[in-house]
Every structure is written in C-alpha cells, then in structure tokens.
C-alpha positions as CSV (number, residue, x, y, z in Angstrom):
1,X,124.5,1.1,191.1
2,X,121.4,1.0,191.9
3,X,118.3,3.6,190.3
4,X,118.4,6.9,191.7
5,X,115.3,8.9,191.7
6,X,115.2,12.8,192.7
7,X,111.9,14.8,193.6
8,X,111.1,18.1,195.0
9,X,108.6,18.5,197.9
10,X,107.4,22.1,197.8
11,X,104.7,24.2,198.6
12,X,103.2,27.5,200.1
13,X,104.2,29.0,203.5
14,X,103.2,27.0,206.2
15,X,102.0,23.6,204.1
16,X,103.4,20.7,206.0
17,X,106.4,20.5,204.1
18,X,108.8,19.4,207.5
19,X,106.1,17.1,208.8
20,X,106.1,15.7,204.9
21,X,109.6,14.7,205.1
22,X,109.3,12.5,208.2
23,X,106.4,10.7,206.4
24,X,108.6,10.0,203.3
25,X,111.6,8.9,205.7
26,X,109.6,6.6,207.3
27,X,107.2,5.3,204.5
28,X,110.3,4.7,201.8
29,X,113.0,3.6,203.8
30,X,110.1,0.7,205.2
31,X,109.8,0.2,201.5
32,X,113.8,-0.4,200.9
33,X,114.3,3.1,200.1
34,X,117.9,4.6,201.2
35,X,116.4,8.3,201.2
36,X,118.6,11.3,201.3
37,X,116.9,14.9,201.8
38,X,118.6,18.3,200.1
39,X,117.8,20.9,203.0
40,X,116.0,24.0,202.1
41,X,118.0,26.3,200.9
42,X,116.9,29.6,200.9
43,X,116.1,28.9,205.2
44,X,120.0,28.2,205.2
45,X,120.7,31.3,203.9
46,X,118.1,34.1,205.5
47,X,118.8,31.8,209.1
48,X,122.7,32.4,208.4
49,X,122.5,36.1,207.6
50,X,121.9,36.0,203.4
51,X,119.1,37.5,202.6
52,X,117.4,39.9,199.5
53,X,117.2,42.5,202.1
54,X,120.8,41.9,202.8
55,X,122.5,41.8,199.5
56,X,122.8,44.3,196.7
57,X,119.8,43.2,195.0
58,X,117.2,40.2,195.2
59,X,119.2,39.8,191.5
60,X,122.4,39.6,193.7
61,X,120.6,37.0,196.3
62,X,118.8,34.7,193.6
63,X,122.3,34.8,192.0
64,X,123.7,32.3,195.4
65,X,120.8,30.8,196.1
66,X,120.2,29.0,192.9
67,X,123.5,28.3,191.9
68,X,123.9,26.9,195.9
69,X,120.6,25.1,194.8
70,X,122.2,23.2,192.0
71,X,125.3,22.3,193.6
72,X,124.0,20.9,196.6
73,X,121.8,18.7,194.3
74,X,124.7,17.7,191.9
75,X,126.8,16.5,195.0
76,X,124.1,14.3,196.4
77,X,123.6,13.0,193.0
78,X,127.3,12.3,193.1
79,X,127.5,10.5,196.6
80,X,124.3,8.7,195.9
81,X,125.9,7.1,192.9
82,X,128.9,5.3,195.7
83,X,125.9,3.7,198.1
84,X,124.7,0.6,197.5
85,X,121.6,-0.7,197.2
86,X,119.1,-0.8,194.5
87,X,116.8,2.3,195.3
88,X,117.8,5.2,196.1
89,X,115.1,8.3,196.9
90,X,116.8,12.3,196.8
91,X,114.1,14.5,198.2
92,X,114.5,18.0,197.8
93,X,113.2,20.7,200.2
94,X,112.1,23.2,197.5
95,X,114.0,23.1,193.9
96,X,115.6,25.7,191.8
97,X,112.0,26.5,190.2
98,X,110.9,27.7,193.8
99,X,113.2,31.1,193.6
100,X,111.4,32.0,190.5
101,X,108.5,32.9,192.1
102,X,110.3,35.9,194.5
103,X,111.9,37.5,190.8
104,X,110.7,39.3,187.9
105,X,110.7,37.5,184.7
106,X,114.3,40.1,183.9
107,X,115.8,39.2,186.9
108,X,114.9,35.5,186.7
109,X,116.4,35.8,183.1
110,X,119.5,37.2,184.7
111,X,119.8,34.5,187.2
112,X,119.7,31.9,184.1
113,X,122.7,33.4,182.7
114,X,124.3,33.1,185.7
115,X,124.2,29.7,186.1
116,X,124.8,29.1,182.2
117,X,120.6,26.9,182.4
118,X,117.3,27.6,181.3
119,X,114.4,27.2,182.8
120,X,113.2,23.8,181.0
121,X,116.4,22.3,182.2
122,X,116.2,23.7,186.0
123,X,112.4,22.5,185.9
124,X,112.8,19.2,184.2
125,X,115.8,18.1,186.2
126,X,113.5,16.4,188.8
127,X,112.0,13.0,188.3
128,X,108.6,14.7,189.7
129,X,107.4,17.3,191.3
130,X,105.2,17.7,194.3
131,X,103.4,20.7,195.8
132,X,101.6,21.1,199.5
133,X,99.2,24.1,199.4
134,X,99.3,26.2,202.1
135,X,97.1,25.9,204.9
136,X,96.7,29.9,204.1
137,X,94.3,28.1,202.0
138,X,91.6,26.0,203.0
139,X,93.3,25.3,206.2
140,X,93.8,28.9,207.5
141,X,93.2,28.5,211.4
142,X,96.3,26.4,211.1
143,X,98.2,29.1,209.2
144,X,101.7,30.2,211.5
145,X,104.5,31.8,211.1
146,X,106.3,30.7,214.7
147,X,107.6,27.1,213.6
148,X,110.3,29.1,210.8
149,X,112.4,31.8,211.6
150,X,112.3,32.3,207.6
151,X,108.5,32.9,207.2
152,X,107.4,36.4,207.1
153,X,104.3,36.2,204.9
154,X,100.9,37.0,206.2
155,X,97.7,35.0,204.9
156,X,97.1,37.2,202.1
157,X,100.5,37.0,201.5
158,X,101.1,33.2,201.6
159,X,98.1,32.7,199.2
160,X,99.6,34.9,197.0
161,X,103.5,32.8,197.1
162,X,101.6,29.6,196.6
163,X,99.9,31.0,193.4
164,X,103.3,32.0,192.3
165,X,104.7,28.8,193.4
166,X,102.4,26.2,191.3
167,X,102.5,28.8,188.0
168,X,106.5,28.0,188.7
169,X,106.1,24.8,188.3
170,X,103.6,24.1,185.6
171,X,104.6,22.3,182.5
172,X,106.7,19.8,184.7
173,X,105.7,16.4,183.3
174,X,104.6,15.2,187.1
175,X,103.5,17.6,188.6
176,X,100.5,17.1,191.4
177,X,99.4,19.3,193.7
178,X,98.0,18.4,197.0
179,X,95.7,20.5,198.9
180,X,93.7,21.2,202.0
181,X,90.5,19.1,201.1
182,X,91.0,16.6,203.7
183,X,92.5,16.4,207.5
184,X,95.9,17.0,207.9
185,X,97.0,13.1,208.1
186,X,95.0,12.1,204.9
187,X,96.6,15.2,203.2
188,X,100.1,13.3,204.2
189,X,98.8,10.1,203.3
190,X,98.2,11.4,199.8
191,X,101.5,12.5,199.2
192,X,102.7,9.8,199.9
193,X,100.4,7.8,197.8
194,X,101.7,9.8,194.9
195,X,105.3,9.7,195.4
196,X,104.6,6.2,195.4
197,X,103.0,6.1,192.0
198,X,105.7,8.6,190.5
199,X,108.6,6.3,191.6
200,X,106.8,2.6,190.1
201,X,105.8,1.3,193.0
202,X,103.5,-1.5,192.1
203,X,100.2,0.3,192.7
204,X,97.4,1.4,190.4
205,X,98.0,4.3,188.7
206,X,95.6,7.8,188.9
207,X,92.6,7.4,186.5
208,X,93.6,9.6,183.5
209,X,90.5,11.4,182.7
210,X,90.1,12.6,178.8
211,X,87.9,15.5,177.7
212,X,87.2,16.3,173.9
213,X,86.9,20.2,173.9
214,X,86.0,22.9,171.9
215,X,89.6,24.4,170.1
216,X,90.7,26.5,172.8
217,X,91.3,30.3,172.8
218,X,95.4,30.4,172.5
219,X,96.0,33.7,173.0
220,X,94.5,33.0,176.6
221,X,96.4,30.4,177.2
222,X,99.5,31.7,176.4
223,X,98.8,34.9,178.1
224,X,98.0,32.6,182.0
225,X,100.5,33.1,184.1
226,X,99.7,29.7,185.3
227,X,100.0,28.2,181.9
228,X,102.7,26.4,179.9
229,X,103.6,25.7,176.5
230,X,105.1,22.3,175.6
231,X,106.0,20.8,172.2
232,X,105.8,17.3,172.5
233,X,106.9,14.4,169.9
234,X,105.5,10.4,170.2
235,X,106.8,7.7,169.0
236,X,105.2,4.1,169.5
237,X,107.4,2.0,169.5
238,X,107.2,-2.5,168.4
239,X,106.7,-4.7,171.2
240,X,106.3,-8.4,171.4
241,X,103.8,-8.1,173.8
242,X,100.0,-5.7,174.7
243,X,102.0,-2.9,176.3
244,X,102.2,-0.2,174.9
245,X,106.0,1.4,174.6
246,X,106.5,4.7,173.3
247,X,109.3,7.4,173.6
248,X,108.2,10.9,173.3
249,X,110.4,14.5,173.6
250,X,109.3,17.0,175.3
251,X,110.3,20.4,175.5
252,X,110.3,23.7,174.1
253,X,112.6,26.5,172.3
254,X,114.9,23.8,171.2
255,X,115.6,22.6,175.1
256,X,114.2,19.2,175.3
257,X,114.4,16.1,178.0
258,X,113.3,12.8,176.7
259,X,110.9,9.4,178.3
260,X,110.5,6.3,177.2
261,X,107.2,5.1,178.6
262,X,105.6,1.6,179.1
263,X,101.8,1.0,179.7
264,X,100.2,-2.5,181.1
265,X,96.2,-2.1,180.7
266,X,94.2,-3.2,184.0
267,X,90.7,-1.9,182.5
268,X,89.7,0.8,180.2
269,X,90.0,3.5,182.5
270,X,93.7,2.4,184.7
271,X,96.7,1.3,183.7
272,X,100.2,0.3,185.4
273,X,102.5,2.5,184.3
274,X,106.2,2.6,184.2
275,X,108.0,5.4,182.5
276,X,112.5,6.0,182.6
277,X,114.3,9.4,181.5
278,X,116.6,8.9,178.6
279,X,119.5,10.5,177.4
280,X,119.2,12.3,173.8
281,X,122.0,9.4,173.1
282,X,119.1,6.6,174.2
283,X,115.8,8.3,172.9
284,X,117.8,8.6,169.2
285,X,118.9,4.4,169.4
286,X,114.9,4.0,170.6
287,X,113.7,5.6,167.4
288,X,115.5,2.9,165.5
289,X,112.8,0.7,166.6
290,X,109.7,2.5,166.1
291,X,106.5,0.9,165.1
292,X,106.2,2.6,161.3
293,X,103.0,1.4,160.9
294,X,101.9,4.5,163.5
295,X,102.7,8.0,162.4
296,X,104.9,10.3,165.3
297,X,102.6,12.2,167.2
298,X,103.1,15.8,167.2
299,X,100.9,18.1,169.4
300,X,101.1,21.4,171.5
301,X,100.4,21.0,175.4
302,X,99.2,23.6,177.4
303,X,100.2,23.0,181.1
304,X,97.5,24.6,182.8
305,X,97.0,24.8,186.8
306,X,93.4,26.0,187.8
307,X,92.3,25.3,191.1
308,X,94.8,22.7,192.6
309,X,94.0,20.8,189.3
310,X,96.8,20.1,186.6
311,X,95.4,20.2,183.0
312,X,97.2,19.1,180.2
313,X,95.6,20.4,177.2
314,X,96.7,18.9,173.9
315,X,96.2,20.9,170.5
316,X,97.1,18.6,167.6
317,X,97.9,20.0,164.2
318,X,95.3,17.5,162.3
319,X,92.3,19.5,164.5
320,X,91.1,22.9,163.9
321,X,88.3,22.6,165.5
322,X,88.8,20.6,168.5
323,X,91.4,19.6,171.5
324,X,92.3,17.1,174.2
325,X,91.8,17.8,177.8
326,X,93.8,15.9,180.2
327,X,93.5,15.3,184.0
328,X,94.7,12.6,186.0
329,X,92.2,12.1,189.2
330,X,92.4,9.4,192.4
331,X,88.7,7.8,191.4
332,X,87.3,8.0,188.2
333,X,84.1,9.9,190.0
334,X,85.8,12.8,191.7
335,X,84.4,16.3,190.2
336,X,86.3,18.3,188.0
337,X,86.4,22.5,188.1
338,X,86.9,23.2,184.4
339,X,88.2,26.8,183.5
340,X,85.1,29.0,182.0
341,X,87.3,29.5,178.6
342,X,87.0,25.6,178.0
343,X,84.0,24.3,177.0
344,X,83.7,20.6,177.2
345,X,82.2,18.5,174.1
346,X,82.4,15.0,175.9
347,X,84.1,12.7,178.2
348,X,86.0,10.3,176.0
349,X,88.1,8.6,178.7
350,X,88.1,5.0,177.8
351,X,87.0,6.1,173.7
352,X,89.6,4.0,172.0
353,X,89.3,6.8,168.9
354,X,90.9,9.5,171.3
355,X,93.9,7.8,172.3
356,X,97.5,8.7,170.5
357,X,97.6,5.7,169.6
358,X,94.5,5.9,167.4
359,X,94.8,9.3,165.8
360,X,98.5,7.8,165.1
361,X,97.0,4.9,162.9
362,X,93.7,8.3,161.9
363,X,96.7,10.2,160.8
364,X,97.7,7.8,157.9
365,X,94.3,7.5,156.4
C-alpha cells in the first residue's frame, strides 16, 4: 500500500473551490497522484431536500451532516487502502470543521456527542488544511450566487461565513489560507504550490519567519474567536546525520495527535522539510531514541488568524517576559500585518539562539 494523504479544500461562498478541484486533478494526477475527491456534503443534502430549514433543528441537521461527513471520508480511506500505487491524494470538498461555523458553540457541543469526537480529533484528522477566501473579499465584482443552488449568502453575508470559516479551522497544524491578492489563475497556482509543499513534494519549503515579541496579553488571546490554544511537547531526537529529527505532540485537554518531523537545511532562512503522522503506539517507540543531551520542549501555541495570515505564537514556560512569533511566508521579503496587541522586539529568523533547538540545549544551563 502505498501512502495515502487526505486534505480539505475549503473556503468562503463563492471562492473557486470547483474550479480548485480541476486544478488538483490535473496538477497531481500529472505528478503520479491517483486522486480521489469527497463531494461536498452539505450541497448533497440542501440539493436533495435536507436542510436546517427542513429539519427539527439546525442541532437535528448538523447531527446528519457531520456524521455523513465522517463516513463518507472513513470509506474512501478504506477503498483507497485496496488501489495500487504509491501515492494516493483524498481531497475533501469542505471537512467536518466546516459545519461548525453554521452552530453555536452548545449545539456544536451536542453534535460532538453525537458522533462520540471532539473537536481536536475532527480538526486534526486531515493531513492539511486549505482555505480559498471568498471573492466576497477582495474579489467582490466576481461574487455570485447562480453557479450553486446551495448558496444563499449575500456579500455581507459571505464575508461574515468565511470569518467563521478560518476561526474553524485555526490551530490545524497546516493550515494556509489563500486569498484574493492576485488574479484568479495565480490564486490557483498558489494552491497548488502549497498542496504541493504539504504533501513533500521536492520543492523548497515557505520561509518560516521568527519574531521575538513582547509576552503577549493571554487573556486576549484566549478570548479571539479566531484564536487557538495548543500544548505542544518536542522531542529532538539522535541522528547520524545534520537533519534535524524531532517528534512533538500536539494537542489539548488531553486529545493529542502526534508528528515526527525531519528538517534538511538549504540556507539559514529555508529548509526541505518532510514531516509523517504517527500513531501514540510509534511517537512512544520514537521517544526511546531521544537525543538526552536536549531537554523536551514544552510551550503554549496560540493559533492565531489575522488578516489571511496564520500566526503561531509560542509562549514558553522559561520566559516571562517574552514570546515567539511564527509565520511561514512565500519570500522572505513579503510584508507582514501584525495584530496591534503584539508588539514586535526583533526579527530573529535565521538567530540560531531562537530556535527549539537552542533554548533545548539554554534550558539545561
């Protein structure tokens, strides 16, 4: 069996998301991809007569969709596992994250119980996640609702959804949004640019900008709607060679998925990165290796989406006074819209004394 790799493609009303899957058809299967796509579901549903407006209760309707969500994506899992060949690419139209964006927070917790999940699990499921903002935004002259029986929102409206949308999503380890900066072919040509880097292909990996910051104000973060909290644990683990190999575990209110991630240096802002999910089972074996000459990392991360940027904001226990901000940008020059509650010390991307590798080693002085 080859590896099988599963990502949702979502987005606001009216953001490209059916011409996106003809791009990723042809694109992947050119690059030896067998790619099979998960049709939305929720335009299954409201096309076939299901609706919130024609159940009991949105509660009621979140109820089907989801759980319909989940087992449409376990049985492709399961036929993908028969084919042959050695990549194979599950695309889904929207994910189970999507619905939570049309609930309360009660009725989203009642639609957990439902389907016996939480929400790290539903949102970590997917190898990455990415998100087309809607032309509502940027793009508005092309806003329409005639190409989706579905799609009822007006502008207002759609801006609104895809605010709800990305907040959904944040604190997904890969999670990139794409907007309406450029043309509409370019915006397509960036998705698939980073699909491309998600998966491994061999390409050069988004420059991962580093901000020191001032200690941010917690009680603001944790009160953002578009802001999640992560507890994350690094471990470095030996290798024979200059990559750097660590496993980390990631999660919160003891729900936790686990990575094992390898990291080739081009120069001393890039790197080629490959990363692998691991079963509990794998990432405890892994640990049996670890380099103890570096301390675990332990650290908060806020997962913060402000402006179609994705900030992960790492608060260590060793600082009081002081964080990490990090972004990951296409060119090391592109500008970056920092929130008004952080306030930037420095740029230390490249600053061997701010990576976790270093304030492992700081850690044990």
């Amino acid at each position: 069996m080859g590896t099988i790799s599963k990502i949702v493609v979502t987005g606001g009303p009216c953001a490209g998301k059916t011409t996106a899957m003809s791009w990723i058809q042809n694109n992947f299967t050119q690059s030896g991809y067998t790619v099979l796509f998960v049709p939305e579901t929720a335009t299954e549903f409201i096309t076939g007569g299901v609706a919130p407006w024609t159940c009991g209760t949105n509660a009621d309707y979140q109820k089907c969709q989801v759980k319909l969500q989940m087992v449409k994506e376990q049985l492709f899992e399961q036929a993908a596992r028969t084919m042959p060949g050695d990549k194979i690419l599950i695309v889904c139209d929207r994910g189970a994250l999507d619905n939570k964006a049309y609930m309360t927070q009660a009725e989203f917790n009642e639609v957990l119980e439902f389907v016996h999940s939480d929400e790290i699990t539903l949102r970590d499921n997917y190898d990455a996640v990415f998100h087309l903002v809607t032309a509502a935004k940027g793009a508005q002259e092309f806003y329409t609702t005639a190409n989706n029986a579905a799609r009822i929102e007006t502008v207002d409206q759609a801006i609104a959804l895809d605010d709800k949308i990305i907040a959904s999503w944040t604190g997904h380890p890969h999670l990139r949004v794409i907007d309406n900066a450029t043309d509409f072919e370019v915006k397509m040509e960036r998705l698939i640019t980073e699909i491309a880097v998600a998966l491994g292909e061999p390409a050069l990996n988004e420059t991962d900008r580093k901000f020191l910051i001032e200690y941010p104000d917690i009680q603001w973060l944790e009160s953002t709607p578009n802001c999640q909290r992560v507890e994350v644990i690094q471990t470095y683990l030996k290798s024979s060679n200059s990559d750097e190999v660590r496993v980390r575990q990631r999660g919160t209110a003891g729900h936790y998925i686990y990575f094992q991630t390898t990291r080739s240096r081009v120069n001393d802002h890039q790197w080629i990165e490959t990363e692998r999910r691991l079963s509990q089972e794998e990432y405890l074996t892994l640990l049996m290796d670890a380099d103890t000459t570096l301390r675990q990392i332990r650290k908060t991360r806020y997962c913060l989406t402000y402006g179609n940027q994705y900030f992960e904001i790492d608060v260590y226990p060793f600082w009081h006074d002081q964080a990490i901000a990090n972004i990951e940008t296409r060119k090391k020059e592109d500008d970056i819209r920092f929130p008004e509650q952080l306030h930037v010390i420095r740029e230390v991307t490249g600053d061997e004394r701010y990576m976790n590798a270093a304030l492992a080693r700081r850690t044990t002085d």
